[in-house]
N, C-alpha and C positions, 0 to 999 in steps of 0.2 A: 466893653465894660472898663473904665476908669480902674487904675491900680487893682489889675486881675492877678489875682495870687496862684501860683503854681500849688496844684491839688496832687498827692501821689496817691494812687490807686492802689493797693497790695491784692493781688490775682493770685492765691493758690491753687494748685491743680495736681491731682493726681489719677493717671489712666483716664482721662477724657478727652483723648485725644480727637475725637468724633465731635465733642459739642464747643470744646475751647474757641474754635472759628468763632460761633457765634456770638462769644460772649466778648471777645474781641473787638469783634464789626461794631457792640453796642457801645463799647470806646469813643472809634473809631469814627463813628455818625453824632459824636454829641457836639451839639452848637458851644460850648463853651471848648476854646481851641488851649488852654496852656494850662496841659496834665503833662504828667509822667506815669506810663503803667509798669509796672516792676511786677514780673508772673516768675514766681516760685513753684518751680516742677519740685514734688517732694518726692523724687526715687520712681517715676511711673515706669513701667514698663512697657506700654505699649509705643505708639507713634506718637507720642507727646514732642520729643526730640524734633521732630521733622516736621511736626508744622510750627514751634520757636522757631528752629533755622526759615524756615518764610515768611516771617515777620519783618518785615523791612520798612517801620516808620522809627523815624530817631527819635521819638518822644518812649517809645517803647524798649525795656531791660529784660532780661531773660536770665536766670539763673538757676543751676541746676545739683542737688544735693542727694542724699540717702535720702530714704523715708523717715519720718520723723513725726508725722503727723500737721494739723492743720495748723493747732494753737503755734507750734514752733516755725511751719514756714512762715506766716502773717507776722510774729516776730522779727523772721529773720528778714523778710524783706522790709519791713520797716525801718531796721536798722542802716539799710543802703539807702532806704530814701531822702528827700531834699525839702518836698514840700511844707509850707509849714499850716497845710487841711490836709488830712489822712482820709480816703474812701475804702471802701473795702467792695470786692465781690466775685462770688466764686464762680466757677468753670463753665456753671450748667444754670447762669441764671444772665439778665439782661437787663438794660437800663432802658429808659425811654430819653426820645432826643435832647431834652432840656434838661433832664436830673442836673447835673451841674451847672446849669447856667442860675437856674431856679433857685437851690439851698446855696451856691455861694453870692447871690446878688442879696439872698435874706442877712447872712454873715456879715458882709460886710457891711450891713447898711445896721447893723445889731450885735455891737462890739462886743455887747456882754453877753452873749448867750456862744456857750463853747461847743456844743454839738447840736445836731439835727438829724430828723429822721422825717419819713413819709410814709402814706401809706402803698401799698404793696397788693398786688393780685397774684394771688396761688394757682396754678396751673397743673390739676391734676393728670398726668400725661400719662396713665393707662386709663382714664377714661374722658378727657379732655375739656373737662369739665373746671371754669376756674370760679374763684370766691375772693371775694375784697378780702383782705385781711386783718383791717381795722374793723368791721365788721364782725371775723370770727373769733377778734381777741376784746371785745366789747365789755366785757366783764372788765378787764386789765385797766382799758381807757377808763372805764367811767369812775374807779378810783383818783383819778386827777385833778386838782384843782387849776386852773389855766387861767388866763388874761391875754388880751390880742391886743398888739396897736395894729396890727395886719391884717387886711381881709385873705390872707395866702395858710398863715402861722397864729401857733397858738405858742403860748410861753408855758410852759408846768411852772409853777409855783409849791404845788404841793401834791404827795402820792407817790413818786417814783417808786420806789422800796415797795409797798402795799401794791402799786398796781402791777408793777414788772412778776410780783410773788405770786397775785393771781392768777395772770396769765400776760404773758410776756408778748406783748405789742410792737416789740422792735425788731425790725430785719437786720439784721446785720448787713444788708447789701445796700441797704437804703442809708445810712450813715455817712453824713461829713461830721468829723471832728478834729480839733484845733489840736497840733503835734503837741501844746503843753499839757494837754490830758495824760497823754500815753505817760509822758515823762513825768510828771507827778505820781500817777497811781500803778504806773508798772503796765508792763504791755499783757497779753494774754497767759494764763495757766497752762504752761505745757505738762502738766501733770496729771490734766484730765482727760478724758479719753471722751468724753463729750460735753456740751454742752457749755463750751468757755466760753461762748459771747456773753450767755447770761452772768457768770459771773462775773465777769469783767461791768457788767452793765450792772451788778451787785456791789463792786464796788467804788465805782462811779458816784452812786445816790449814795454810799456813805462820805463822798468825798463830796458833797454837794456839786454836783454835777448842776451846769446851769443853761436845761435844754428847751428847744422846740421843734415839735413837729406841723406838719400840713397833711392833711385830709387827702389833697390830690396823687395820684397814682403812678410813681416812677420807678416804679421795679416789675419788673413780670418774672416770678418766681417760679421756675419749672421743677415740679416733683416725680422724677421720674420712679417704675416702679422698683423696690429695693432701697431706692432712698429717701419714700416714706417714713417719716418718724414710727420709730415700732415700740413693745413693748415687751421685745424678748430682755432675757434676764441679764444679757451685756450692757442692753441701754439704760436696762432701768439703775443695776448697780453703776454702771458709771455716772447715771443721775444722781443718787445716792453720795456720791463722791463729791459729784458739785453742788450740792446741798452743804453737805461738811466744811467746804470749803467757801464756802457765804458765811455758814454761820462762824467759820475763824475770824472772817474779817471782818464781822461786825464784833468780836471778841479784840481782835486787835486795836479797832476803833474806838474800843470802851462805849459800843454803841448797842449792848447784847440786848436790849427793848426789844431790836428790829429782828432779833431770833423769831420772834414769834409770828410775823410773816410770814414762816418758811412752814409753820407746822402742816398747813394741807395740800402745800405739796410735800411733805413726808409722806404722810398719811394717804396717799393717793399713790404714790411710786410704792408702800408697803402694802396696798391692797392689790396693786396689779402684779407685782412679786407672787401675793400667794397665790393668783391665779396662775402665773407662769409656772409654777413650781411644780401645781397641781398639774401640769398638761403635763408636764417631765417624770410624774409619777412618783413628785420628789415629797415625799406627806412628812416627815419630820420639817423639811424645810417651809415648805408651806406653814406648819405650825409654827415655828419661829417666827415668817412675814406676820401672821397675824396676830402675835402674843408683841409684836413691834408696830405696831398699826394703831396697837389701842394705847399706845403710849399716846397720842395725839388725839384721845378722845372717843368716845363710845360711837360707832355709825353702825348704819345695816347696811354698806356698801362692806364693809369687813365682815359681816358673818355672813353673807349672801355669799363672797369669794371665795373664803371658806369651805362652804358646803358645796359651793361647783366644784373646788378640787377633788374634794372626797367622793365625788360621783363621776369626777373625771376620767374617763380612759385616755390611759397615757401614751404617749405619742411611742411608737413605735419605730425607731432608726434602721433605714437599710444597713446590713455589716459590708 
């Protein structure tokens, strides 16, 4: 490929010392040959250490810190890096052989569109069962308005904001994006405790983000069990968190319309709150999720939740 641009990969990892190999190999086997992978150990405790030390390709960095979380490693290694396309992906997932060769031959050949994504196959690994992912987030896509000059890529034109709000179509592993993003809109929120890609991808489309994706399948995303997305009351307030913090920056942007995107996923994280609350045996709190729920509008998904708390038997803790 004609004037191949050096792509920096940022690999965080913590305690997966068992699956890192793999996600390595999927480097390591991509037909596009001038990358750099830069893997941020964030404090793991296990044998993470010892398989860095047998990494032995020079295109490959290795650095190692306290724990700090995901949003701060992907930061932190971006900051060492060179490239000027940014990929991301983590410990326990995998590329297919072209991903790179594919989204950067579309880049270059498509000077104005600054990011890309693909679609993705979810790999549920306690029951091995996998699901297209554009497919499960179909709601998401079909807010988009698009144009192809590409039989490969479609261009968004319009929806970002609306569609990512619906239901969030983007893998974070599946991304190349151009290093003057990061440095325009700011690299990830180390402040949230989950769910930073989306807001970074929140505020992206306030920044008019100018993307495209393809249909074809270059990530196999493995879920293993435990780090299925769940709906205990850690996840959901830290969702809660990055809610709050979408709707700032659409505040900061003088762009508060796009608040109103956000209302049902409020209204959905305050109905499974009261469910969660109700297992904990926690009924004042529950009453809160739900007197916070109907802030976003009258549903029988909120008085349904409701009434299962209150019939709930509450979850019982070994002392």
């Amino acid at each position: 490929m004609p004037d191949a641009p050096l792509v920096s990969i940022l690999l965080p990892t913590y305690n997966r010392a068992h699956l890192l190999p793999r996600a390595v190999d999927s480097v390591l086997g991509q037909t596009y040959p001038n990358w750099e992978l830069l893997i941020w150990n964030d404090g793991s405790t296990d044998e993470t250490e010892a398989v860095l030390h047998g990494l032995n390709d020079v295109r490959i960095r290795c650095f190692s810190d306290r724990n700090r979380g995901k949003a701060a490693a992907v930061n932190c290694a971006f900051a060492r890096s060179r490239g000027d396309l940014i990929a991301f992906l983590d410990d326990d997932d995998t590329w297919l052989p072209d991903k790179l060769k594919s989204q950067i031959a579309f880049l270059q050949n498509d000077r104005d569109v600054d990011l890309i994504f693909s679609n993705f196959l979810n790999i549920n690994k306690d029951t091995d069962i996998g699901a297209n992912g554009f497919a499960q987030s179909a709601a998401g896509l079909g807010r988009l308005q698009t144009s192809s000059d590409s039989p490969d890529y479609k261009r968004i034109r319009k929806g970002w904001l609306e569609g990512i709000a619906v239901d969030n179509f983007i893998a974070m592993d599946t991304i190349i994006m151009r290093r003057s993003l990061i440095e325009v809109v700011g690299g990830f929120n180390e402040k949230l405790a989950c769910s930073e890609d989306f807001e970074l991808w929140w505020r992206l489309g306030l920044a008019g983000v100018r993307a495209a994706y393809t249909d074809e399948v270059l990530l196999i995303r493995n879920k293993y069990p435990g780090s299925l997305s769940g709906s205990g009351i850690r996840t959901l307030t830290g969702t809660l968190q990055m809610l709050d913090a979408c709707a700032e920056a659409s505040k900061q942007a003088n762009r508060e319309e796009t608040i109103r995107y956000l209302r049902p996923a409020y209204r959905n994280v305050w109905q499974n709150l009261i469910a969660e609350y109700g297992r904990e045996g926690e009924l004042s709190r529950a009453f809160h999720a739900f007197s916070n729920s109907l802030r976003y509008g009258l549903r029988p998904g909120s008085f349904k939740a409701l009434f299962g708390a209150l019939i709930t038997r509450p979850v019982r803790r070994k002392s």
